[in-house]
N, C-alpha and C positions, 0 to 999 in steps of 0.2 A: 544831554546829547540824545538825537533821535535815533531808536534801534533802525537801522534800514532793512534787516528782515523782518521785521514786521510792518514797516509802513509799505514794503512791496506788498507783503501780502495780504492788506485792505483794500477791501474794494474800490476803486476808482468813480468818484464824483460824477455826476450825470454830463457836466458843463465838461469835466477834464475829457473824458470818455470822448465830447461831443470835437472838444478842439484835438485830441490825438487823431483821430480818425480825421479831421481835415484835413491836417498836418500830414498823413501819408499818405490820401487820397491829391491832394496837390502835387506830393513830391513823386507821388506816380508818374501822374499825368509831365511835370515838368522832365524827371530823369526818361520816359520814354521819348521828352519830342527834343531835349538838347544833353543829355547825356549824363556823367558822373561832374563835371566841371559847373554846377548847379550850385547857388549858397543859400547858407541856412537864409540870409535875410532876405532873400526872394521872392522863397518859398514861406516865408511867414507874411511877408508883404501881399503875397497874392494868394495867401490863405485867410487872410483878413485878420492875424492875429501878431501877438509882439514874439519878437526872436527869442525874447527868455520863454515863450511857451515852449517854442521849438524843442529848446535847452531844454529844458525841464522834463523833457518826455524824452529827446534824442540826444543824449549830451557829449555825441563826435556824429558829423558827418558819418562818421562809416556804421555807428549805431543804425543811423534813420536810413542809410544807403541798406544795408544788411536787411532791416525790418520791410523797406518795399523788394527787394531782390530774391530774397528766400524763400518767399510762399515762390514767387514764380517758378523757381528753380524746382525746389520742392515736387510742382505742379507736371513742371516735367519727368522728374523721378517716379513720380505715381503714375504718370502715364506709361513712360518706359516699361516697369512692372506689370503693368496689366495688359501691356502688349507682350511681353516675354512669358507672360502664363499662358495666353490664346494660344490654340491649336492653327494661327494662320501661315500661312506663306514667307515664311523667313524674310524672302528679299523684298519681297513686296514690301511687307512690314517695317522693314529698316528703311526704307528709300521714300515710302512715305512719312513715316514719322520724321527720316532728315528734313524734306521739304516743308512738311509745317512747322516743325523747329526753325527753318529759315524763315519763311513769313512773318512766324512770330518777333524772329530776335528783329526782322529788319525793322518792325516796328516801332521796336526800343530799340534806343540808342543805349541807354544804361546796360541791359541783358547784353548787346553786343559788345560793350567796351571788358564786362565783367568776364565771356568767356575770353575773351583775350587775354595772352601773358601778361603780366603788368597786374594789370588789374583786379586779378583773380580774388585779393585777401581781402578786397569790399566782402564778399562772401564765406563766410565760414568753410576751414579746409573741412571739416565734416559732410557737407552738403554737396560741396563742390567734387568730391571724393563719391559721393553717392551717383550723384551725375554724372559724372566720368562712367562708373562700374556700369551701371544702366545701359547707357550708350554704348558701352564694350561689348556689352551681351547682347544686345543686339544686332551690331556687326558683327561679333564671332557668327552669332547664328545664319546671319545672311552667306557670311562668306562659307561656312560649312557646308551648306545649302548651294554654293556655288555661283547666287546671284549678284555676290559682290566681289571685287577684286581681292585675291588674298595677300596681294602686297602692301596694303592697306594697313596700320595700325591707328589706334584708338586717335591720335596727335594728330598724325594726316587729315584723318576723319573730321575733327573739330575742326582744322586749319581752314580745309573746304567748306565746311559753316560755315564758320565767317567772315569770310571771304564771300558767300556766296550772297550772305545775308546783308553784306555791306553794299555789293554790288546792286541786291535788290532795293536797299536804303537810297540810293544814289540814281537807281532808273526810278522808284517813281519821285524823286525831286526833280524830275527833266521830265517826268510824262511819258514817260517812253518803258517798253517792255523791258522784261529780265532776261536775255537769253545766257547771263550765266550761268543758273541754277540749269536751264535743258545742259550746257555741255559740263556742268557738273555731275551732273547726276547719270549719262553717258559715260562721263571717265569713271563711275564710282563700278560701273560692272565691267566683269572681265573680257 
């Protein structure tokens, strides 16, 4: 019988290394342009490799979903933090970092289905929980500050993401501008 903590913790083959990294550079690109309803033999099809590689590196969906969604999230979290350190403008701060969190999610479909209810446990409650706090403290401090509405809680806050984000997913498939995000971001001050 093979120990599995020790075969985790040998180093990975030049050739495996080479098909993992396709393997989540594909299901990137696929979960950004049609969402979490993606399968493994798609994404091994159009990664030019067989579905047991997939398995072999990702062996649930929600593994290989988890491993491209988390740095992003992550991504977010560190930035959130190094905005909540900066000596800037509270409101400014929050209402900008909301809008390119919208940009970004409307990009992905996958980012946008994950912050949605439902969907949340692709993503580790740790991570999701750190994102959540981030974003909190950033709106407390806006609304502190007074540049945000204080009726406002953290739930609301997200709801209007994605919504705003889906809104801007949907104007540019028709070519046409976002003016949800302007009266979003209008309702978000008091």
């Amino acid at each position: 019988m093979v120990d599995q903590a020790a075969q985790a913790s040998k180093p990975m083959r030049a050739d495996a290394r080479r098909n993992r990294d396709l393997v989540l550079a594909t299901a990137r690109d696929m979960l950004s342009a049609e969402g979490l309803s993606v399968s493994f033999d798609e994404i091994a099809r159009r990664a030019g490799v067989g579905v047991g590689t997939v398995y072999r590196h990702f062996p649930t969906r929600e593994a290989l979903y988890e491993a491209v969604l988390r740095g992003r999230l992550e991504q977010f979290v560190d930035d959130a933090r190094g905005l909540a350190a900066a000596e800037a403008d509270p409101g400014r701060t929050f209402l900008d970092y909301f809008t390119r969190l919208v940009g970004e999610v409307a990009l992905n479909q996958a980012l946008c289905e994950t912050l949605e209810t439902g969907a949340e446990a692709i993503v580790s409650e740790e991570v999701r929980d750190q994102f959540r706090a981030q974003f909190d403290t950033l709106l407390r401090r806006a609304q502190h500050a007074g540049t945000v509405r204080s009726d406002l809680d953290t739930a609301d806050a997200m709801d209007l993401l994605v919504g705003a984000a889906t809104a801007e997913r949907r104007a540019h498939r028709r070519g046409a501008p976002n003016h949800a995000l302007t009266v979003v971001l209008a309702g978000l001050r008091p």
